[in-house]
C-alpha positions as CSV (number, residue, x, y, z in Angstrom):
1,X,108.8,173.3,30.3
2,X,106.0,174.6,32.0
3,X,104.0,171.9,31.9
4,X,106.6,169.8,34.0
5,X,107.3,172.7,36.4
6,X,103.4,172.7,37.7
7,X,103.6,168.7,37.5
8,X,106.3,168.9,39.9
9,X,104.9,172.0,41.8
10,X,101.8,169.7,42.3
11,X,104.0,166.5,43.2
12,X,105.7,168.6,45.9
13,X,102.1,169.7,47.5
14,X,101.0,166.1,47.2
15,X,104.3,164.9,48.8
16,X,103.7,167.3,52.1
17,X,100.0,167.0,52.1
18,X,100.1,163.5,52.5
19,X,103.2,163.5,54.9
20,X,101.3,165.9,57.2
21,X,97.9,163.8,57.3
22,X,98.5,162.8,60.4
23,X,99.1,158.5,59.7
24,X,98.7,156.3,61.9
25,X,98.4,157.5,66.0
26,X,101.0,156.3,68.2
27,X,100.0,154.3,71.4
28,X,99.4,156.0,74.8
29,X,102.6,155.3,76.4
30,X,100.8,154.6,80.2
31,X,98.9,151.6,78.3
32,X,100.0,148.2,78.3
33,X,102.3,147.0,75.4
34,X,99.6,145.6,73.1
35,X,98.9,146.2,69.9
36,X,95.4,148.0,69.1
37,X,93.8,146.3,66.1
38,X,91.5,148.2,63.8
39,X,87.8,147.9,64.7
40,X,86.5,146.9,61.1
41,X,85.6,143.3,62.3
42,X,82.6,141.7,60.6
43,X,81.6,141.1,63.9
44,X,79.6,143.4,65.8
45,X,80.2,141.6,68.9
46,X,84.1,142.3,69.0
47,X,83.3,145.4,67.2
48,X,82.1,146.7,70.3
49,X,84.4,145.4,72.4
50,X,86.5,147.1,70.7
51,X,85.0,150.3,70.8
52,X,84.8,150.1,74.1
53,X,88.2,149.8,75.1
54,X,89.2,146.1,74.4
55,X,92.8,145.8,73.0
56,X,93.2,143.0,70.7
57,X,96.8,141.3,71.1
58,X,97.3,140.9,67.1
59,X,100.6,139.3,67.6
60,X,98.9,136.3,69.7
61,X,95.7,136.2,68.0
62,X,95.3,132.7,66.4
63,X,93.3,130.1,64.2
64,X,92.6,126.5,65.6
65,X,90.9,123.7,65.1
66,X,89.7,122.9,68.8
67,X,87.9,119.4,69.4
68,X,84.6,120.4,71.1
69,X,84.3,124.3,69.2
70,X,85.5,123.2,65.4
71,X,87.5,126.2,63.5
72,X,87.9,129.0,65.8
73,X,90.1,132.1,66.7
74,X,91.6,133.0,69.7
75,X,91.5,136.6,70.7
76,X,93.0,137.5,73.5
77,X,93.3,141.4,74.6
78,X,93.7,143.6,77.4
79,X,90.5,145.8,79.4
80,X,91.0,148.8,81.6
81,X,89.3,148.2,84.7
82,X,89.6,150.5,87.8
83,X,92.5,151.5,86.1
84,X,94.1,148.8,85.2
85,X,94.6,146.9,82.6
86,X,93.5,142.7,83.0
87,X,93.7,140.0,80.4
88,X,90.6,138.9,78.4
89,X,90.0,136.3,76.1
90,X,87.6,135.0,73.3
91,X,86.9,132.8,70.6
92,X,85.6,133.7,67.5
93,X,83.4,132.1,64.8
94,X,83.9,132.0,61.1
95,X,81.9,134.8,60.6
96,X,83.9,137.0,63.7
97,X,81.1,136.3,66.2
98,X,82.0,136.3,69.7
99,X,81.3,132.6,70.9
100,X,82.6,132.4,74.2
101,X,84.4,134.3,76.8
102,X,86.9,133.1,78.5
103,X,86.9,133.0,82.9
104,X,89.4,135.3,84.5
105,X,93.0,135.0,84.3
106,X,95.2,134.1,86.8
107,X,97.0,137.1,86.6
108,X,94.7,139.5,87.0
109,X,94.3,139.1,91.0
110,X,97.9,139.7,90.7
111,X,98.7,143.6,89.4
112,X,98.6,144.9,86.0
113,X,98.6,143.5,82.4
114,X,101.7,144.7,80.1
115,X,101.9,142.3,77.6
116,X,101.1,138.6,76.5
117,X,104.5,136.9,75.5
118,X,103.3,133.4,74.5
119,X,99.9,131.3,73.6
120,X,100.2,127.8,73.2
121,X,97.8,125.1,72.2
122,X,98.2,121.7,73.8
123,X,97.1,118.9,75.9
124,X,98.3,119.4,79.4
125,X,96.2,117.4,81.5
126,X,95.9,113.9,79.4
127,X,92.7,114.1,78.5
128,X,92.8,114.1,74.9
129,X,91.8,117.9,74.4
130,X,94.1,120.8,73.9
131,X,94.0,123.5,76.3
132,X,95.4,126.8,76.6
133,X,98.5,127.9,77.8
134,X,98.9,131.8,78.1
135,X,102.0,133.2,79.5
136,X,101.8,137.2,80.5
137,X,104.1,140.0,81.7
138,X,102.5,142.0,84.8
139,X,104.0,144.9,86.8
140,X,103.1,145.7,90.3
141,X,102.8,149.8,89.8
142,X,104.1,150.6,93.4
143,X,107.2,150.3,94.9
144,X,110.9,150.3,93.9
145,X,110.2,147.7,91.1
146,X,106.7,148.8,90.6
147,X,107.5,148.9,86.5
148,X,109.7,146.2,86.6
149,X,107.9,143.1,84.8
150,X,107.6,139.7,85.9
151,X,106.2,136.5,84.0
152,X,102.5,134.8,85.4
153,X,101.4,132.0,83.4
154,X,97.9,130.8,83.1
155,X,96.2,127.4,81.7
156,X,92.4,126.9,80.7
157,X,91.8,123.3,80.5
158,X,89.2,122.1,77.8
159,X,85.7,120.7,79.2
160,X,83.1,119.8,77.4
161,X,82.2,123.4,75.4
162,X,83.9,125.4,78.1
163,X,87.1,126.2,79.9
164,X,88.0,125.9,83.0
165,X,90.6,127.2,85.3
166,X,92.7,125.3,88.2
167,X,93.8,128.0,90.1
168,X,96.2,125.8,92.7
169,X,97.8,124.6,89.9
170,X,98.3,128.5,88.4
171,X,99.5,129.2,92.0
172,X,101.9,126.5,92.3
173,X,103.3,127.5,88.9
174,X,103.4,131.3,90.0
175,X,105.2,131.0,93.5
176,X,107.3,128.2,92.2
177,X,108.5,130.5,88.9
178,X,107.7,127.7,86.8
179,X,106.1,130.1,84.2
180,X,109.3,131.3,82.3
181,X,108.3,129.6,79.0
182,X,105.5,127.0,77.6
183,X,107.1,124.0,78.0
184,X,109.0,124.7,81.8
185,X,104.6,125.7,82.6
186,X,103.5,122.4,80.8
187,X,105.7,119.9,82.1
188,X,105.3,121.1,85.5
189,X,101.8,120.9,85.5
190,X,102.0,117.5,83.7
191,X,103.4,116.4,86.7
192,X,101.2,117.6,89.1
193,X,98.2,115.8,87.6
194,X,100.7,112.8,87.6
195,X,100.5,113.2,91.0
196,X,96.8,113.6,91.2
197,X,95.5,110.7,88.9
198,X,97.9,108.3,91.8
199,X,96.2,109.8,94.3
200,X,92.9,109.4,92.7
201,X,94.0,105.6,92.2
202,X,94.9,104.8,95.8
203,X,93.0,106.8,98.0
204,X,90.9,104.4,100.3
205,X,90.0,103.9,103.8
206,X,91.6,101.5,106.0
207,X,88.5,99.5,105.8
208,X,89.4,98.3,102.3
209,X,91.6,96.1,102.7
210,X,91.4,92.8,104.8
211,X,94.0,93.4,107.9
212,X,93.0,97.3,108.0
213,X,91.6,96.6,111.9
214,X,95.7,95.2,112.5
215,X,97.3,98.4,111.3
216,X,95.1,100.3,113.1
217,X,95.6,98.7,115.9
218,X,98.9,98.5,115.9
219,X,99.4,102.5,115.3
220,X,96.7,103.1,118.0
221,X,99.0,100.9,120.1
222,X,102.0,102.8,119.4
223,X,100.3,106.1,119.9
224,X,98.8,105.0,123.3
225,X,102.4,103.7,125.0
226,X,102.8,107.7,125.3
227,X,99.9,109.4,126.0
228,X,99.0,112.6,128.2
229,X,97.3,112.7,131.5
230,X,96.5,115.4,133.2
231,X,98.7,117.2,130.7
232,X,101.7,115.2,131.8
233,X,103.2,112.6,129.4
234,X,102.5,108.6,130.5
235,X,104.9,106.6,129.0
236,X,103.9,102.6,129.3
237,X,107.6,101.0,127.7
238,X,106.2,97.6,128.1
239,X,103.6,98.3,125.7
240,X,105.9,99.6,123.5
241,X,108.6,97.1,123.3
242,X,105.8,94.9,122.5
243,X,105.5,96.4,119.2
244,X,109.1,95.2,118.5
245,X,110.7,91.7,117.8
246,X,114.2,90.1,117.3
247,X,115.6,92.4,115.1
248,X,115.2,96.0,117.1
249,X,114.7,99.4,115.9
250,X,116.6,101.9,114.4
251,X,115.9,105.9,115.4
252,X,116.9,108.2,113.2
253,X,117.3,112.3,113.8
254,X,117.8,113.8,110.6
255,X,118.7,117.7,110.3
256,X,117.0,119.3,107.3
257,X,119.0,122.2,107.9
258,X,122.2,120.3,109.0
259,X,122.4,122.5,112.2
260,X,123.6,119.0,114.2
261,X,125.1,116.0,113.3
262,X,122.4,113.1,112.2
263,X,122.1,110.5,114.8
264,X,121.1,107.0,113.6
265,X,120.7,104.9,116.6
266,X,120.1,100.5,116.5
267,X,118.3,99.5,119.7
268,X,116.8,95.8,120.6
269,X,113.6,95.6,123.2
270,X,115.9,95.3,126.0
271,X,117.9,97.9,126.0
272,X,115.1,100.6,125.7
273,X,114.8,102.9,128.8
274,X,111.4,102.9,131.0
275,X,111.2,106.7,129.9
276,X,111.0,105.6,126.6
277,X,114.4,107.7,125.5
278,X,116.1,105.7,122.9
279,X,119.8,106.0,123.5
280,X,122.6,103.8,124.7
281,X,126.1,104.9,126.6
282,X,127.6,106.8,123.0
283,X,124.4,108.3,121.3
284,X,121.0,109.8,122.2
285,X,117.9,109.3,119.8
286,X,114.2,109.9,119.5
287,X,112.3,110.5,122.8
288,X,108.8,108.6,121.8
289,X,106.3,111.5,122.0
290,X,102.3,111.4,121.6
291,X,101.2,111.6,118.1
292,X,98.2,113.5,116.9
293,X,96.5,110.0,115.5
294,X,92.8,109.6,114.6
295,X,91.1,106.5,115.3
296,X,90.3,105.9,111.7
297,X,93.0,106.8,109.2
298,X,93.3,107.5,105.3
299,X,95.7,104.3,103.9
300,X,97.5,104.8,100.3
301,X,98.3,101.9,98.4
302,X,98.6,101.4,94.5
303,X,101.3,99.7,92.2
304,X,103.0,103.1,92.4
305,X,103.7,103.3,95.9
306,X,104.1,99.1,96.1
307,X,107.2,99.1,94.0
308,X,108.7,102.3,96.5
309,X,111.7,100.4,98.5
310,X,114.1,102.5,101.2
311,X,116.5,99.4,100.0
312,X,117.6,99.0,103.6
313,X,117.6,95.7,105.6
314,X,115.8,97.1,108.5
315,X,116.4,93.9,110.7
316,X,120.1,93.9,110.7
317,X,122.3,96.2,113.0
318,X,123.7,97.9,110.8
319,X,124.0,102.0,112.1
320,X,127.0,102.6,109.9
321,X,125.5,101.2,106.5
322,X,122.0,102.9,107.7
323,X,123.8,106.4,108.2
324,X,125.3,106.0,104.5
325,X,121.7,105.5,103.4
326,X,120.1,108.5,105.0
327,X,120.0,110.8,102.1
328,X,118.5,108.2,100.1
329,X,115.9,107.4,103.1
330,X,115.0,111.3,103.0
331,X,114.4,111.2,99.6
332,X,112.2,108.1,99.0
333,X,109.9,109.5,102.3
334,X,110.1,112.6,100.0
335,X,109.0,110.6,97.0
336,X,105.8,108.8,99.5
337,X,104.7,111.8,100.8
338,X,104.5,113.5,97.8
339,X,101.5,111.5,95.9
340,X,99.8,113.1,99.2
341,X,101.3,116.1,100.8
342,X,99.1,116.7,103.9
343,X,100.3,116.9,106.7
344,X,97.8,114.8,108.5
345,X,98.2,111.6,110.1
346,X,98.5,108.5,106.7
347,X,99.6,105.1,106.5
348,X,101.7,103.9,102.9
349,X,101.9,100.7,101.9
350,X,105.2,100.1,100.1
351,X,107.1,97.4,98.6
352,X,108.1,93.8,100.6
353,X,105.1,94.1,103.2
354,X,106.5,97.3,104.5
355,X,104.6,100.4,105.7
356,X,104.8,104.2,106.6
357,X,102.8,106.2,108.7
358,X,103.8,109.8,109.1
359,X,102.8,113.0,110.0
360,X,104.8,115.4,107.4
361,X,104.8,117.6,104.5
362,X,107.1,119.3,101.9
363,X,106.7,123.0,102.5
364,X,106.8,124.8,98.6
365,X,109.2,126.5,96.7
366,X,111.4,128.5,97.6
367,X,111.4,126.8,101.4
368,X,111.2,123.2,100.7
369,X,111.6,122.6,103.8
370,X,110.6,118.8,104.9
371,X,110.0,117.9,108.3
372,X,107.5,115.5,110.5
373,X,107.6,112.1,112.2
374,X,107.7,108.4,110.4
375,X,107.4,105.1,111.7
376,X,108.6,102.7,109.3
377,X,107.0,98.5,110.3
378,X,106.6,95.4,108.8
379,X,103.8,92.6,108.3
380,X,105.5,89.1,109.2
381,X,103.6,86.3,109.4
382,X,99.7,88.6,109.9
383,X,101.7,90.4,112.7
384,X,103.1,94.5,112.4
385,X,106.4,94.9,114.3
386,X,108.6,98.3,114.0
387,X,111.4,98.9,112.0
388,X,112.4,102.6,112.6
389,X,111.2,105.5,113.7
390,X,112.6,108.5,111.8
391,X,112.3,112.7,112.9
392,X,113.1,115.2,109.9
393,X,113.7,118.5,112.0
């Protein structure tokens, strides 16, 4: 009976003893929410790291087989600097060593690291290699919403034996909120290089192709029937109506905002007004301005933009049918100016020997807003003529 009473005597001291041994140390609450991992790495690299303040992210810590590196693991962490806390990244060896570092995060120009919510491995930009997809939490630390968190995602695209960053690509994806999981930030980028690899595939001065000295020319023509002298607008309307044929042209004022009513207007040579005002006794349309055109000009043509059609018969006088159309015109300029948003003067060749020049651009999320000038004109038989001219306002 004794004997049990000191057994449980001692069970009872081992019991608090080992209840009072202080476990485990909770996190500093003013730190970001990652979790610390033990430093007893086999590598003294990271060991130091972490010793010197590098917090490993266990929970997005992860194994992979990466084309040009072999068996890895990725590490990334949080570092206090000035501070605050900013997301790092590694890659480990089989052995733990530290074999690269990745460059800086997009989010770390931004405000302060609380916690990585996803890490993805895959091929964004077509190139065969996976790349790295890290989507973050950061909080500003001032203001009304200064602990409030919001999502930035990041991508490091897979060159050779390093990564590399595209930070207008990270940008577009921050100010357009396309970061709230993996696969809304993959597709989106997906698209953009979409965009790019058309633009790499059409690019081309107007000397490449045979009749670039006739578009030229004809645009130069356009923009010389109004010109300013002595700071006063010269309008030559013979010069203009030269750069139209039998079937007229149609001006078109479209409100991006919808503050007035649309005006599509059909005009033929004769009826246009020596001060160049296109207009007849019911409706007024485009005043012919001066243009801001260079002498030589970037032209855009590929099988992408060749099979682009407004699908309206420019030569018939048609306002009614044309007006029905005008939300599908917008759109399809939309869809043109987007394999080059610049606004800077461009020539596009589309579909059935027709062209655009403009002068626009899509302005980005959350504005959108699209405005500019566009000539729409044909080739016929060698020669240009116009077909519409079109202000988004």
């Amino acid at each position: 009976m004794r004997f049990l009473l000191i057994k449980l005597i001692l069970l009872i001291i081992f019991l608090i003893a080992t209840g009072c041994s202080g476990g485990e140390a909770s996190e500093d609450p003013s730190l970001p929410n990652i979790n610390r991992e033990e430093s007893n790495s086999n590598s003294i690299n990271l060991k130091l790291m972490v010793d010197s303040g590098f917090r490993i992210d266990k929970d997005q810590s992860f194994d992979i087989d990466l084309e040009n590196w072999g068996d890895v693991r990725f590490i990334p962490g949080a570092t206090e600097i000035n501070g605050r806390f900013k997301l790092r990244a590694y890659l480990l060896d089989v052995d733990g060593n530290i074999v690269y570092e990745f460059p800086e995060y997009y989010g770390n120009e931004i405000s302060q690291l609380e916690s990585i919510t996803a890490v993805s491995f895959v091929d964004v930009d077509g190139d065969g290699l996976k790349d790295i997809v890290i989507i973050s939490e950061y909080t500003t630390g001032v203001g009304e919403s200064r602990v409030i968190p919001f999502p930035v995602a990041g991508i490091y695209y897979q060159r050779g034996t390093e990564f590399i960053t595209i930070p207008e690509i990270d940008e577009k994806i921050y100010f357009e909120v396309k970061n709230v999981d993996v696969a809304t930030v993959v597709n989106f980028a997906r698209q953009y290089f979409e965009v790019q690899n058309r633009v790499d595939d059409i690019d081309s001065k107007a000397d490449d192709l045979d009749d670039n000295k006739k578009i030229n020319d004809f645009i130069m023509k356009y923009a010389d029937s109004v010109e300013y002298r002595d700071e006063e607008p010269h309008r030559d309307a013979e010069s203009f109506k030269s750069l139209i044929d039998q079937f007229g042209i149609y001006s078109i004022t479209y409100f991006i905002d919808e503050r007035d009513r649309n005006v599509v207007l059909h005009l033929y040579s004769d009826e246009i007004r020596d001060d160049l005002v296109l207009a007849n006794s019911k409706k007024v349309g485009i005043t012919i301005t001066s243009l801001p055109i260079e002498s030589e000009m970037i032209l855009h043509s590929s099988d992408y933009l060749n099979n682009i059609s407004f699908d309206v018969d420019w030569r018939s006088n048609d306002e009614e049918f044309v007006e029905s159309k005008l939300h599908e015109i917008v759109e399809t300029c939309k869809k043109i100016i987007m394999t080059n948003n610049e606004d800077i003067p461009q020539v596009f060749v589309l579909k059935d020997n027709y062209f655009a020049f403009t002068i626009s651009g899509i302005a980005p999320e959350p504005y959108l807003d699209f405005t500019g000038d566009w000539i729409i004109f044909e080739r016929m038989d060698g020669e240009y003529k116009l077909r519409a001219i079109m202000k988004f306002t």
